[in-house]
Steps between C-alpha positions, in 0.01 A plus 500: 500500500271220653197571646314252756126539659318307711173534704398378820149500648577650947210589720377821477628730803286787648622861510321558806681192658844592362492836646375387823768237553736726371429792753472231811848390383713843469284573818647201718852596379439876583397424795802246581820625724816388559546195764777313698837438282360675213148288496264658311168527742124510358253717724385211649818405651583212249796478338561493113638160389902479407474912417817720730547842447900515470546897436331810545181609686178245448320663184687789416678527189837339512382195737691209392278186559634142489395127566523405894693165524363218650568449856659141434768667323565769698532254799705266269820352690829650305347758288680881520391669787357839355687819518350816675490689174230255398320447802444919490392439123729604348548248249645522159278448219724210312468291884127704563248138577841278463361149662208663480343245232644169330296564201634605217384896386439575882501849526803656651355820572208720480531832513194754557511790274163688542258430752191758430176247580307763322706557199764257419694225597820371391790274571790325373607172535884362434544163435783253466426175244685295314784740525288741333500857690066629428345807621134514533267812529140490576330799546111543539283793463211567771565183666151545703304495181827390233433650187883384282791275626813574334813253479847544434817296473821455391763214593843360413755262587843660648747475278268342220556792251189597268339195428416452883330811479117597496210756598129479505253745597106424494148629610148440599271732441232404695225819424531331152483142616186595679400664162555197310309244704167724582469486045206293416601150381414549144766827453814497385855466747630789609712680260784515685618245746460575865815351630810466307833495498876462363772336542837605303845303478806591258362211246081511542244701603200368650113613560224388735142601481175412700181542352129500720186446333191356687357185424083412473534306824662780703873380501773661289681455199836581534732466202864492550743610256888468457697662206841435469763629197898503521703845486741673292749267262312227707161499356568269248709246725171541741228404206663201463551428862127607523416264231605195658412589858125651394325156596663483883437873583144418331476232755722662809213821452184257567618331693577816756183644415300246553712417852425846604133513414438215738711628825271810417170277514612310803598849637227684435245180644641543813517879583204690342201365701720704771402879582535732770644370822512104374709624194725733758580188709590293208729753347665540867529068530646537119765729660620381876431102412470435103545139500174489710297801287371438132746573276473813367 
């Protein structure tokens, strides 16, 4: 097994903010409807950027939600005029946000499982990359006030037999994150991580953890740790892999920590001096035009 930590210093993030933005949010959503063509439409009359529900009724389970394509290729001389079936919405999920995106990873479909403001939320993405067939799950409890996001997945590659095959599931408690950064400076980390997760393959197994403490100036100390060990006949094939490959996963894990800590800082600099009605607007600019809104 190899075992890799690293710990970045992020700006600390208020409870009291995080709720607040978090209720605003689910409350702009809740109080969205469905528009023209399948638009998605806030209260306000705005519409959400490049988001089309394809299937189903507007936030009730089953709604099948997709990426609107850009009118320039809609309008684009040549291109397949589009059949009935899809203009009603109902759209496959293998063609579901098809010209939707050029980007590699786009997501071909979102589908809403739960929507229960009060209790739960939770969807499920499917997305085509590489080849590489992945199903995402996110599901959050008390979205007004979240207190745990959960994650799932599990992908493979048609045709690609075993090896192309993989699952994951993770969560963040956040009662215990909150736990963890209101310690005094001076106490130890929390015993047990309050985010984790695991990824498992047919040769490896891997495990992430995140790890609060506060810091004397007010920011947090998050450590970030990665365990990884082969499986089966395969462990000691994996050592030696591990062996000679320790160094770049060393580097590839700093190197994403420390990449995430400062999108966080740059984040976090631009949205909390926000409450009430300011931080409302800028969640609802974030949503209908997010190339002109900080980024979230």
């Amino acid at each position: 097994m190899a075992r890799f930590t690293h710990t970045v210093t992020v700006t600390a993030l208020g409870r009291s903010w995080f709720e607040e933005a978090a209720g605003a949010l689910v409350d702009l959503l809740d109080a969205s409807r469905e528009g023209p063509d399948g638009s998605v439409v806030l209260a306000d009359g705005r519409t959400v950027d490049g988001l089309r529900l394809l299937k189903g009724r507007h936030l009730r389970p089953g709604a099948r939600y997709g990426e609107a394509p850009p009118p320039q290729a809609e309008e684009s001389a040549g291109e397949a005029p589009v059949e009935p079936a899809q203009a009603a919405g109902e759209v496959p999920v293998e063609h579901a946000g098809a010209g939707a995106s050029d980007s590699p990873g786009a997501p071909q479909a979102v589908v809403l499982r739960t929507w229960r403001p009060s209790h739960s939320v939770e969807v499920e993405s499917l997305v085509e990359e590489d080849g590489v067939s992945l199903k995402v799950g996110l599901r959050l409890s008390e979205p007004r006030r979240p207190r745990a996001v959960e994650l799932s997945l599990a992908g493979h590659k048609p045709g690609g037999g075993s090896l192309y095959r993989f699952s994951g599931r993770g969560k963040a408690d956040l009662a215990a994150w909150w736990s963890a950064v209101d310690r005094l400076p001076a106490a130890p980390p929390a015993a047990r991580a309050p985010v984790s997760g695991r990824a498992v393959h047919r040769l490896a197994k891997a495990r992430l953890t995140l790890t609060p403490r506060p810091a004397e100036d007010g920011s947090w100390r998050i450590t970030v740790g990665l365990s990884v060990r082969g499986r089966w006949l395969l462990r000691p094939v994996g050592a030696v892999v591990l062996f000679f490959a320790r160094g770049a996963m060393e580097r590839g894990l700093r190197e994403a920590a420390e990449t995430a800590a400062g999108e966080w800082n740059a984040a976090l600099a631009e949205l909390t001096p926000l409450h009430g009605e300011a931080l409302r607007a800028e969640l609802a600019d974030a949503l209908t035009d997010p190339d002109g809104a900080a980024a979230l």
